[in-house]
N, CA, C and O atoms as a DFTB+ gen file, in Angstrom:
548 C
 N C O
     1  1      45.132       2.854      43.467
     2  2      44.109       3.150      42.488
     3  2      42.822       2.433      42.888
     4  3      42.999       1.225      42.737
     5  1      41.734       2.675      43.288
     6  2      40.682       2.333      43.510
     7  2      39.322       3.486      42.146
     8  3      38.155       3.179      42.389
     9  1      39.401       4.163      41.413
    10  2      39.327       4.501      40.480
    11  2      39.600       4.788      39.244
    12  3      40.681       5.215      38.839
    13  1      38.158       4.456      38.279
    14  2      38.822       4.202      37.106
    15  2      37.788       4.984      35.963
    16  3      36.602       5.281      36.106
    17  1      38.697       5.206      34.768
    18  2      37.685       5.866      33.980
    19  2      37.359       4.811      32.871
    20  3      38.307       4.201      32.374
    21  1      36.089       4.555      32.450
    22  2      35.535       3.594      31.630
    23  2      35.207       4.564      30.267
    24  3      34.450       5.495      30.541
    25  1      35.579       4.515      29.064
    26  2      35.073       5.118      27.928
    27  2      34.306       3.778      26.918
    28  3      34.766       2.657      26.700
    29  1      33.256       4.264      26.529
    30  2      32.694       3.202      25.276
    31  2      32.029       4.284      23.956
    32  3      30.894       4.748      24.061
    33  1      32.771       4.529      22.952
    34  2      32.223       5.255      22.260
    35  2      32.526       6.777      22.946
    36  3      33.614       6.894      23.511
    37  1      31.941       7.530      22.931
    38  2      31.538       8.590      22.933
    39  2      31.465       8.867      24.399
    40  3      31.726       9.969      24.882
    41  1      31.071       7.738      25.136
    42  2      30.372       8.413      26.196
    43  2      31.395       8.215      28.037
    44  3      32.124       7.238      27.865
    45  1      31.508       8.490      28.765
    46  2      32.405       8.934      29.880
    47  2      32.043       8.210      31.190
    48  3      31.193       8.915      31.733
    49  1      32.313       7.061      31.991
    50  2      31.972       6.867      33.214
    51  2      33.360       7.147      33.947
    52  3      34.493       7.396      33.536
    53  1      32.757       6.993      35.275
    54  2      33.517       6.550      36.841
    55  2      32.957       5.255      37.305
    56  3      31.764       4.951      37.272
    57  1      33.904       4.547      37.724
    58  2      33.738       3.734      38.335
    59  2      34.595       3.414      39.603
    60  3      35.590       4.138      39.650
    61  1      34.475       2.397      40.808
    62  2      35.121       2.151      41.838
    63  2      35.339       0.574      41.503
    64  3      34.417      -0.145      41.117
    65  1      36.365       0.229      41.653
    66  2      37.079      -1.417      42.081
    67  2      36.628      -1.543      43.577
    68  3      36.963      -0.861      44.546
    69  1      35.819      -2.552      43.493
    70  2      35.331      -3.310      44.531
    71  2      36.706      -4.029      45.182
    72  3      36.906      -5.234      45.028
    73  1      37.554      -3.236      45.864
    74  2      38.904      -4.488      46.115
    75  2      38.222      -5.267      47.371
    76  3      38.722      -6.389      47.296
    77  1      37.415      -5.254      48.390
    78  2      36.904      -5.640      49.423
    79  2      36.282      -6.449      48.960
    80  3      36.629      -7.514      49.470
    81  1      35.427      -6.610      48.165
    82  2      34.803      -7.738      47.773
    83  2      34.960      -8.417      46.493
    84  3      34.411      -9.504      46.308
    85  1      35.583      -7.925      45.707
    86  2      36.697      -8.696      44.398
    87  2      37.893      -8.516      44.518
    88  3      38.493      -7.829      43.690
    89  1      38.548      -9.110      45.612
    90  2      40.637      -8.337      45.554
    91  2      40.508      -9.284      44.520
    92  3      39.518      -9.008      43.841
    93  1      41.317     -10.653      43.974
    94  2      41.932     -10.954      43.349
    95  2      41.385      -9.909      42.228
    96  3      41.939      -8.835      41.992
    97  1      39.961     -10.486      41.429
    98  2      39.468     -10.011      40.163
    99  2      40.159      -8.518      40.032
   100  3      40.663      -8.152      38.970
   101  1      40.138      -7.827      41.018
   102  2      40.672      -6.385      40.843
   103  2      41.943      -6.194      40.560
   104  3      42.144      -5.476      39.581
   105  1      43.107      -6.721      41.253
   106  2      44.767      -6.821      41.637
   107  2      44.732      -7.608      40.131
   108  3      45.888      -7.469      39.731
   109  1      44.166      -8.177      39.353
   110  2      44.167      -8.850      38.250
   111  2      43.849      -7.751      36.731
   112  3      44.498      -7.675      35.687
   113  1      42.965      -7.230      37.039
   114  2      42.186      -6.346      36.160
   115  2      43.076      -5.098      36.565
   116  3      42.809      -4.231      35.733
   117  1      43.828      -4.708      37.288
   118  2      45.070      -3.668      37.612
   119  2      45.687      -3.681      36.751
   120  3      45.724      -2.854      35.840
   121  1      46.514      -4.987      36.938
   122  2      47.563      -4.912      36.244
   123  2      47.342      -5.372      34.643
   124  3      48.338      -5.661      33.980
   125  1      46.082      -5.426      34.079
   126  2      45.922      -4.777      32.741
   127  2      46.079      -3.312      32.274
   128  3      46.420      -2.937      31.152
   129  1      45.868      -2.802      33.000
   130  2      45.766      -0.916      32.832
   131  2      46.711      -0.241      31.641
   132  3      47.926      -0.438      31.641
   133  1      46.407       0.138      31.168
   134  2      44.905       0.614      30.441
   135  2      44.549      -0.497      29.659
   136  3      45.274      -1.172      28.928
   137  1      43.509      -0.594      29.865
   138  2      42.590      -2.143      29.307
   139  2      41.558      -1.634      27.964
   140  3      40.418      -1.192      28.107
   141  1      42.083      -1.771      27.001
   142  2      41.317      -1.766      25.742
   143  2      41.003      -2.718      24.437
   144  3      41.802      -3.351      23.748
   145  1      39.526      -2.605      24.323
   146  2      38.958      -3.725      23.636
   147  2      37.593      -3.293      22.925
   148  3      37.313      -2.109      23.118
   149  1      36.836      -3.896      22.270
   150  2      35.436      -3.037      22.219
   151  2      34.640      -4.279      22.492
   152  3      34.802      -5.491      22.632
   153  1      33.282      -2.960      22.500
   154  2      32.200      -3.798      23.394
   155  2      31.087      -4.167      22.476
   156  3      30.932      -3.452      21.486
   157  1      30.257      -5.223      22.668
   158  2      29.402      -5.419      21.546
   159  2      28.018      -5.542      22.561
   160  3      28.021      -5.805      23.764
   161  1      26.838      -5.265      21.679
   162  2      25.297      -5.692      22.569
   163  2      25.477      -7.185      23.165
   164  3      26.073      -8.045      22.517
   165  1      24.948      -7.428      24.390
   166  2      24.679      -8.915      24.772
   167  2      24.110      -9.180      23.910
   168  3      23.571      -8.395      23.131
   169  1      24.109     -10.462      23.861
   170  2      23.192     -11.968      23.061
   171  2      22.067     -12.091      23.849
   172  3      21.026     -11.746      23.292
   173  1      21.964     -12.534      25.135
   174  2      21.261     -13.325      26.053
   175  2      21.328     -12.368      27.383
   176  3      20.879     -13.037      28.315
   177  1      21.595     -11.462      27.698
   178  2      21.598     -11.063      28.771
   179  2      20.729      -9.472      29.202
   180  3      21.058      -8.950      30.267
   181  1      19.909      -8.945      28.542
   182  2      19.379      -8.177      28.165
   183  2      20.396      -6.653      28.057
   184  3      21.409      -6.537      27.367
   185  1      19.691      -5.434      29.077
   186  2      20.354      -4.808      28.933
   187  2      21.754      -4.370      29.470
   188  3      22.048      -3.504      30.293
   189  1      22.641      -5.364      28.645
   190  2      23.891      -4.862      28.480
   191  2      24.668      -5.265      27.770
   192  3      24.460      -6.351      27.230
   193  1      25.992      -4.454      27.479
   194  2      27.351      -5.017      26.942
   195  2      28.397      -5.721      27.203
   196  3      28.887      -5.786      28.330
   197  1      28.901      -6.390      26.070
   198  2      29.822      -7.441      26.599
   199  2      31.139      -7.204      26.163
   200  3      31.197      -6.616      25.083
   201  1      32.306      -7.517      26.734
   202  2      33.318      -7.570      25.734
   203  2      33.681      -9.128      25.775
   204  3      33.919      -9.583      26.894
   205  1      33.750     -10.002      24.672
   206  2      34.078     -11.269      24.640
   207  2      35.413     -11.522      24.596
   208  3      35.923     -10.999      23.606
   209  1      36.359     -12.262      25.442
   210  2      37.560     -12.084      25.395
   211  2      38.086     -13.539      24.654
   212  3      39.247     -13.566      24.246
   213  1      37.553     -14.279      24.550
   214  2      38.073     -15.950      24.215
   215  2      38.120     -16.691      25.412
   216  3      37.417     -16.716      26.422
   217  1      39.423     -17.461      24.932
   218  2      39.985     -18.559      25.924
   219  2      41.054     -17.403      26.689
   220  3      42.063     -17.894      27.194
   221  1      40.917     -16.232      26.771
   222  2      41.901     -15.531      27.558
   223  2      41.923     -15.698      29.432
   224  3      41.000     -15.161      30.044
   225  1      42.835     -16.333      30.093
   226  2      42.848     -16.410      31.132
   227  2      43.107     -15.472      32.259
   228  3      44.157     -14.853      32.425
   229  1      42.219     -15.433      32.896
   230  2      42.448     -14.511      34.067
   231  2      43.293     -14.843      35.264
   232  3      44.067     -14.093      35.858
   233  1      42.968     -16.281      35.547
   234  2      43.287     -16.759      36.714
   235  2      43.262     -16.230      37.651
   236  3      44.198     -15.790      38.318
   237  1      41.630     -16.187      37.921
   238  2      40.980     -16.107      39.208
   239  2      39.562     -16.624      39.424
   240  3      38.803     -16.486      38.464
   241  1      39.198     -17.056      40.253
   242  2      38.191     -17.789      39.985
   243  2      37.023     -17.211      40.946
   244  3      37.265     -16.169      41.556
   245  1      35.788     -17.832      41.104
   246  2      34.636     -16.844      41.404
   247  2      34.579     -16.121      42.887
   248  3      34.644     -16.691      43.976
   249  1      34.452     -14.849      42.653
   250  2      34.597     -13.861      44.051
   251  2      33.337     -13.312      43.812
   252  3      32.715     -13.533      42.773
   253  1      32.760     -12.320      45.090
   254  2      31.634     -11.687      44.941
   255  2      30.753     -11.608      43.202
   256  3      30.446     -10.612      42.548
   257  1      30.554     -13.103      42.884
   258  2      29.673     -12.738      41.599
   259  2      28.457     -13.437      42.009
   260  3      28.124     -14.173      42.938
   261  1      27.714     -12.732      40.565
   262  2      25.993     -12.691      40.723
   263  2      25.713     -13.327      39.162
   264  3      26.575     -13.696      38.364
   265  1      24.459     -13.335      39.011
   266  2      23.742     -13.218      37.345
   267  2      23.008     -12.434      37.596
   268  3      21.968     -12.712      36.999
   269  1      22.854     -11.188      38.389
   270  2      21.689     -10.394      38.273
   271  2      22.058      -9.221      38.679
   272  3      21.453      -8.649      39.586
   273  1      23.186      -8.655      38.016
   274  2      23.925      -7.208      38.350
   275  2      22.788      -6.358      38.050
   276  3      21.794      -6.633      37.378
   277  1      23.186      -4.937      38.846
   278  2      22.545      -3.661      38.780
   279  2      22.745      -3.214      37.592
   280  3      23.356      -3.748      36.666
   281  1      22.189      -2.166      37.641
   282  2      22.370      -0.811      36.466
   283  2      23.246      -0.550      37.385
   284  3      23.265      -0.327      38.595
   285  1      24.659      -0.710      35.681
   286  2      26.021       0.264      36.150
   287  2      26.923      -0.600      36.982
   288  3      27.821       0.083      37.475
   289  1      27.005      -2.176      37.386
   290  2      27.714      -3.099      37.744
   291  2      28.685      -3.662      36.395
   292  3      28.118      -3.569      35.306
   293  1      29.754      -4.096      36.387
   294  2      31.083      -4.705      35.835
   295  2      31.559      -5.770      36.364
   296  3      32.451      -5.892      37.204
   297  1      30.554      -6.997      35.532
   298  2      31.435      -8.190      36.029
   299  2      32.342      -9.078      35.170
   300  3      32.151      -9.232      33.964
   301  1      33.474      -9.732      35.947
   302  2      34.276     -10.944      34.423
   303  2      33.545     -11.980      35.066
   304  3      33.151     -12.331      36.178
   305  1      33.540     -12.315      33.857
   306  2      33.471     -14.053      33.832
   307  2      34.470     -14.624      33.442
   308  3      34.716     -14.699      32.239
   309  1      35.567     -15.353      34.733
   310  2      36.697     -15.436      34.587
   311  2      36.337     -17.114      33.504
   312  3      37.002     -18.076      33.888
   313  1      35.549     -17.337      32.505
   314  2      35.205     -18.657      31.704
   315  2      34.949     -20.130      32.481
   316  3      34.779     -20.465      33.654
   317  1      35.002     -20.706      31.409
   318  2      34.434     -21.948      32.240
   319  2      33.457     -22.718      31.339
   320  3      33.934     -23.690      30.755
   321  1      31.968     -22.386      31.110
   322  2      30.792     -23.103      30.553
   323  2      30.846     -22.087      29.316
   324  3      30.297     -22.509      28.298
   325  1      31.311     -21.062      29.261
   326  2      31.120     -20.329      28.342
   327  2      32.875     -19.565      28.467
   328  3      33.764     -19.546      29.319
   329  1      32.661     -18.985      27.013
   330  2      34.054     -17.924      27.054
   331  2      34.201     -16.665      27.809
   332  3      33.267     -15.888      28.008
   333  1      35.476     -16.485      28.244
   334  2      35.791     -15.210      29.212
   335  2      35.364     -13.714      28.446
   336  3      35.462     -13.235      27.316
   337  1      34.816     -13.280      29.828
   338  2      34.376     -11.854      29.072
   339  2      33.463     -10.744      30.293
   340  3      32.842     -11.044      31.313
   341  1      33.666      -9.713      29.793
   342  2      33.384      -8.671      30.618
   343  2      31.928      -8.229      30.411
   344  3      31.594      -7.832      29.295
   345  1      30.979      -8.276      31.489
   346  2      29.532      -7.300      31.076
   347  2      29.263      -5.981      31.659
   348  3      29.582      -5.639      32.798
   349  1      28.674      -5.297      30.820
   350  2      28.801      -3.689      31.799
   351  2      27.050      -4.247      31.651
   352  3      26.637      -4.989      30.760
   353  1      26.256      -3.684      32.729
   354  2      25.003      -3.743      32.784
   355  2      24.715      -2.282      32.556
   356  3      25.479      -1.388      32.922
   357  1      23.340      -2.048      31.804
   358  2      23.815      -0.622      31.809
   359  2      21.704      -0.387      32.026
   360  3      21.154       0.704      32.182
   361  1      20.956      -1.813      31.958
   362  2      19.374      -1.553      32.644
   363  2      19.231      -3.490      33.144
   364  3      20.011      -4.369      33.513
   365  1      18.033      -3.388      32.914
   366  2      17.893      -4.538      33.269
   367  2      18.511      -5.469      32.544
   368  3      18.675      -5.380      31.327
   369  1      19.053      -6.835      33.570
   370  2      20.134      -7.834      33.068
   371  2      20.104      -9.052      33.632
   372  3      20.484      -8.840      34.783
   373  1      19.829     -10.482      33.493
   374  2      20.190     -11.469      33.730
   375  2      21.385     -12.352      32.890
   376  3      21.382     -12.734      31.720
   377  1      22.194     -12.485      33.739
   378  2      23.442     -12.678      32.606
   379  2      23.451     -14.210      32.623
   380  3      23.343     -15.072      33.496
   381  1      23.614     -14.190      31.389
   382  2      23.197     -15.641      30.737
   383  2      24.046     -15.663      29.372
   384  3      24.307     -14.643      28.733
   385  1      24.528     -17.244      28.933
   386  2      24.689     -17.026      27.877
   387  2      24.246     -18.319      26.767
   388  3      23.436     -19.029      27.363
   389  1      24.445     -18.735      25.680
   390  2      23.887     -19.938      24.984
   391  2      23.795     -21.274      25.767
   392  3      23.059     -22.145      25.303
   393  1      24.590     -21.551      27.104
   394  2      24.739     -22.800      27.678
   395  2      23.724     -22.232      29.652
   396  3      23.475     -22.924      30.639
   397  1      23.504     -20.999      29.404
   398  2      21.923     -20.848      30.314
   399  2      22.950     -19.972      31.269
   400  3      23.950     -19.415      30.816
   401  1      22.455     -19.924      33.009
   402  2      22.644     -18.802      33.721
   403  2      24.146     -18.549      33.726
   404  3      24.774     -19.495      33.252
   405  1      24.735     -17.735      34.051
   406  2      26.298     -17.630      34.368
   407  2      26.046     -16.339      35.408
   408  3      25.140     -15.522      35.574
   409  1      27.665     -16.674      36.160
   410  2      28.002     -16.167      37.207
   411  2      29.321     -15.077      37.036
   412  3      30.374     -15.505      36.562
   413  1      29.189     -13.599      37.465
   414  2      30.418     -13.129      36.924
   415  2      31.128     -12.253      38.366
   416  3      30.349     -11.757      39.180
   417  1      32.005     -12.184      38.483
   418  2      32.899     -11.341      39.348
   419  2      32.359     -10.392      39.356
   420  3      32.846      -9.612      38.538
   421  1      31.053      -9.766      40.204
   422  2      30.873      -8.261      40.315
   423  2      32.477      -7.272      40.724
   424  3      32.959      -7.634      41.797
   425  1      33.126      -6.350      40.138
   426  2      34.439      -5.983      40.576
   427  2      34.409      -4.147      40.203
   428  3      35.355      -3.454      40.577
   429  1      33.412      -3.629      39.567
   430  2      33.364      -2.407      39.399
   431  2      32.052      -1.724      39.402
   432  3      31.221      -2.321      38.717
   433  1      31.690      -0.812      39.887
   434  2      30.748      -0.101      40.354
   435  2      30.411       1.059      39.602
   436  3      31.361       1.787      39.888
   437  1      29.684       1.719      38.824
   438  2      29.490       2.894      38.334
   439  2      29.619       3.795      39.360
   440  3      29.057       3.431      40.392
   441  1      30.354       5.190      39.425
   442  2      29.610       5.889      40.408
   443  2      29.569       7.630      40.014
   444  3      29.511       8.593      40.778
   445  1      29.611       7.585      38.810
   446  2      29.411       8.880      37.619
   447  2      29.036       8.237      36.417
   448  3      29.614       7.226      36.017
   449  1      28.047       8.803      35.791
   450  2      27.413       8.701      34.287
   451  2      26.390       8.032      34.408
   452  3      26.096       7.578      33.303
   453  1      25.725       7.745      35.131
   454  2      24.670       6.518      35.248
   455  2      23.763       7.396      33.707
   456  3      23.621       6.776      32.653
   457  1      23.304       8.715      33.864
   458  2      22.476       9.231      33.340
   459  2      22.998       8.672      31.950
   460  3      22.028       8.228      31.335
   461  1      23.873       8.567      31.413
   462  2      24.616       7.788      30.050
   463  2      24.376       6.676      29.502
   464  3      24.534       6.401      28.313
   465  1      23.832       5.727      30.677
   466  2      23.962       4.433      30.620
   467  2      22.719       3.869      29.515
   468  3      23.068       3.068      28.648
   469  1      21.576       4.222      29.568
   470  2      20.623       4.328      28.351
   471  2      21.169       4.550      27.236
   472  3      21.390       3.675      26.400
   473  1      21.429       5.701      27.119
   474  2      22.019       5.983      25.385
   475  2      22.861       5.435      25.200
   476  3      22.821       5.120      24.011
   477  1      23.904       4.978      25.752
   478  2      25.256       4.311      26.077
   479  2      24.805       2.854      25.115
   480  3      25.341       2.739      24.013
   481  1      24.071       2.057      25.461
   482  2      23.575       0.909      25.518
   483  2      22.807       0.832      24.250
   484  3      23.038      -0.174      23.579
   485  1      21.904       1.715      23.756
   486  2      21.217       1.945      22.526
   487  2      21.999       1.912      21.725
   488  3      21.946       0.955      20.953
   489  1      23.287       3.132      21.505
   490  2      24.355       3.227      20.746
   491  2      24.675       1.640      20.047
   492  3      24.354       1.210      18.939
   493  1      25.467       0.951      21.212
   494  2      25.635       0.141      20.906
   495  2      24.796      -1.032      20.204
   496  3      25.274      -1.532      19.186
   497  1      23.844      -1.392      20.587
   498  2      22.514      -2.084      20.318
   499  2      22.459      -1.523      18.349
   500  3      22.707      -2.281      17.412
   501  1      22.055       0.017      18.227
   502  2      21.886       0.450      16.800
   503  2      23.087       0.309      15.984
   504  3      22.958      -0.383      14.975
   505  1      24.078       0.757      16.187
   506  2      25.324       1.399      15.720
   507  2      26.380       0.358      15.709
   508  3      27.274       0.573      14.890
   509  1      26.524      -1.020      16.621
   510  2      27.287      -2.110      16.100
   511  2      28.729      -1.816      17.529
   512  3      28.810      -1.073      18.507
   513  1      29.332      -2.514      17.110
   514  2      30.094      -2.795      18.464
   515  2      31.219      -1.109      18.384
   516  3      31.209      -0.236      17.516
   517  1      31.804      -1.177      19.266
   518  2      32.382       0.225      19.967
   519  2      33.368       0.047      20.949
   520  3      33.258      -0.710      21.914
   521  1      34.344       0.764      20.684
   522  2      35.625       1.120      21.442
   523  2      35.416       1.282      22.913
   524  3      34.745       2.194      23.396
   525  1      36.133       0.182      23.728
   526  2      36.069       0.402      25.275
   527  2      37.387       0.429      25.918
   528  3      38.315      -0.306      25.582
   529  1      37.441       1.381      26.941
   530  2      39.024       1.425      27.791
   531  2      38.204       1.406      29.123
   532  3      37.014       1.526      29.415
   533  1      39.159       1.239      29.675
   534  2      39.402       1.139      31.036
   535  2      41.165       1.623      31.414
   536  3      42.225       1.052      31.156
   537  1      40.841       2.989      32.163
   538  2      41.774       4.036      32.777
   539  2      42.064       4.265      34.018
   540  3      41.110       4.895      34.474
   541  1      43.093       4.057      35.071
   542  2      43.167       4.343      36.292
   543  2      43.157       5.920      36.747
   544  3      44.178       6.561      36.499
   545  1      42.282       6.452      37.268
   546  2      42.257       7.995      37.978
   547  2      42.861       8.486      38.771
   548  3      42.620       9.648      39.100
């Protein structure tokens, strides 16, 4: 499985697992499948969504991550300075949270719906937090 289908609300992506440059985060985030939770607006990170997971452990620690994902990047923040949790970037984003920059596992790639990713993001922003899966293709 190197594809996956992402739903939030209403609306439909594709994405690719970076296994080349996130194996663990990925072989980890696998064997969740089907992964469901909902997503709420960032706090601090502009445009995008988060899913906040707690003290939930991943056990894996930092692989190909950034604070300055693309439009349409999926990173964890396997925790640490802040609580574990997933960001979909969906425009501009510096991911940050109340204790300042953070670093997340870039591990999934948009590579269908980008055109979504605006309204996608508004939705959420107006309308309050929203149903997210994650599906293997």
């Amino acid at each position: 499985m190197s594809q996956l289908r992402i739903t939030v609300g209403p609306f439909s992506f594709t994405a690719r697992l970076e296994l080349e440059r996130a194996p663990e985060t990925c072989r980890i985030f696998q064997g969740l499948m089907p992964f469901r939770n909902q997503a709420i607006h960032s706090r601090w990170s502009g445009e995008a969504v988060w899913v906040p997971l707690g003290d939930f452990q991943f056990g894996v620690g930092f692989e190909n991550h950034t604070c300055h994902p693309s439009r349409g990047d999926i990173l964890l923040y396997p925790g640490g300075h802040s609580e574990t949790e997933l960001l979909f970037a969906y425009g501009s984003s510096s991911f940050a949270s109340k204790m300042g920059a953070l670093a997340g596992n870039h591990f999934l790639t948009l590579t269908q719906g980008h055109e979504q990713l605006e309204a996608m993001g508004k939705m959420v922003l107006w309308q309050g937090a929203q149903p997210i899966s994650f599906e293997p293709l």
